[in-house]
C-alpha positions in Angstrom: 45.2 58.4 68.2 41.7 55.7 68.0 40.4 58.1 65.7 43.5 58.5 63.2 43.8 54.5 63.2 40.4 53.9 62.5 40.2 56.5 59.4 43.6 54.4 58.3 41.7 51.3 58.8 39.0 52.9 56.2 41.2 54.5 53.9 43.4 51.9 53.2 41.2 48.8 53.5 43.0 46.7 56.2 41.6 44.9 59.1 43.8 45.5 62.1 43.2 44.1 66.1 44.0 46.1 69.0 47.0 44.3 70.9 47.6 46.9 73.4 44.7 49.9 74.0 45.2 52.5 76.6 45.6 56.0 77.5 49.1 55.8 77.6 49.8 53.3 74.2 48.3 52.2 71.3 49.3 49.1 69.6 47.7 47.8 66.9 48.8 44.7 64.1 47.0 42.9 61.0 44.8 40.5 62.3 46.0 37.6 59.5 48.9 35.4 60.2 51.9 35.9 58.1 51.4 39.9 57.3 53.9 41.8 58.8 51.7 45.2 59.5 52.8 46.6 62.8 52.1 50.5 64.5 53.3 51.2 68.3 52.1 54.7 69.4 52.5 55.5 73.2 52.0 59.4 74.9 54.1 62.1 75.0 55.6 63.8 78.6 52.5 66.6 77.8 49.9 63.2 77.9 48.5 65.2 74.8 50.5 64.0 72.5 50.8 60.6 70.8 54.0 59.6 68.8 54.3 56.6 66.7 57.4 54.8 67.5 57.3 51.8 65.4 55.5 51.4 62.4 55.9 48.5 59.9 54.5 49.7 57.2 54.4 46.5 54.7 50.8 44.8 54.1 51.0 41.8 52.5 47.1 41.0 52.5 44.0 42.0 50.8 42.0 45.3 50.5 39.0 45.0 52.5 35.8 46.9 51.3 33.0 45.9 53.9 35.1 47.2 56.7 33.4 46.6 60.6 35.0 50.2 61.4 32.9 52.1 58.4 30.4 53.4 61.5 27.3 55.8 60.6 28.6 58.3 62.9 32.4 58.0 61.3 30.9 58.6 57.4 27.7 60.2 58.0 29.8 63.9 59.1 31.7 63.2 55.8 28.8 63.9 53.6 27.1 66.1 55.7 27.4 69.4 53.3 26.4 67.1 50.6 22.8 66.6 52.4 22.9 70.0 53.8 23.1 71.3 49.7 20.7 68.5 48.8 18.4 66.7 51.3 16.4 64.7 48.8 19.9 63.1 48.0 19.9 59.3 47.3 21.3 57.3 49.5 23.0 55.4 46.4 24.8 58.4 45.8 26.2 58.4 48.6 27.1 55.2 48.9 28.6 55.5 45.1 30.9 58.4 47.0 32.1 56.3 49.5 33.2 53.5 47.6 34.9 56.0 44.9 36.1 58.3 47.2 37.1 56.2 50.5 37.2 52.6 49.4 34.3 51.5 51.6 31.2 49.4 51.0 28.2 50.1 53.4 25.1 48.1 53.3 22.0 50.3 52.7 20.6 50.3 56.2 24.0 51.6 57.4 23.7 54.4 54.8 19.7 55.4 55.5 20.9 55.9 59.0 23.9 58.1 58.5 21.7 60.6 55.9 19.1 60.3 58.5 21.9 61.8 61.4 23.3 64.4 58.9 19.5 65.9 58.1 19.3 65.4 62.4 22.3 67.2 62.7 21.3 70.0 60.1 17.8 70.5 61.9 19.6 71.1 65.2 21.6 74.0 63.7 18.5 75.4 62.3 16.4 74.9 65.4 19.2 76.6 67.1 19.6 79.5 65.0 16.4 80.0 64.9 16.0 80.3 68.8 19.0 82.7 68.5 16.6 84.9 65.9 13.7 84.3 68.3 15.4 85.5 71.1 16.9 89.0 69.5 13.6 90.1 68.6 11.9 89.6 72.1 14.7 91.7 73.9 
């Protein structure tokens, strides 16, 4: 249920605070006076499940583009096939994607490390296949 509020928070540009943050509820409201944003999730009888139970849905403030929950690890797996097809992407490029496609501004740095953990995650799965390869041909 973090995960799903956070790529809300993203998407749609809002700055929320945690009010109540647990394995067993999720509450979370807009962090300026006055706005009347309010979700309530809590766990199902199967503790797998989360159901919303109260969400007010109006947002009365502005869209926020430098959002604090924009994390490398969050956008970096979003752009991943992008690096995988082209590793000498620029990191402008990307940066021009998320801001077009997800409504996010990230500050260079933020988006050097995130092409720098998709071409990490990308070497792993080669490393790894190639042990796999390796492997066949000694047995």
């Amino acid at each position: 249920m973090r995960d799903i509020f956070k790529e809300y928070v993203i998407q749609e540009g809002v700055v929320l605070d945690r009010v109540k943050n647990d394995h067993v509820r999720q509450t979370y409201k807009c962090t300026l006076d006055g706005c009347p944003w309010r979700a309530h999730a809590s766990c199902m009888i199967d503790r797998l499940t989360f159901m919303i139970k109260t969400l007010m849905d109006e947002y009365k403030c502005h869209m926020v583009y430098n959002n604090k929950e924009a994390k490398v690890k969050r956008f970096a797996s979003k752009f991943e096939n992008l690096v995988k097809n082209n590793p000498q992407v620029d990191v402008n490029v990307i940066g021009d994607l998320l801001r077009e496609n997800n409504n996010v501004s990230v500050d260079i740095q933020r988006l050097y490390r995130a092409k720098r953990r998709a071409l990490h995650a990308l070497a792993k799965v080669h490393a790894k296949c190639f042990l796999i390869t390796n492997k066949k041909r000694h047995e």
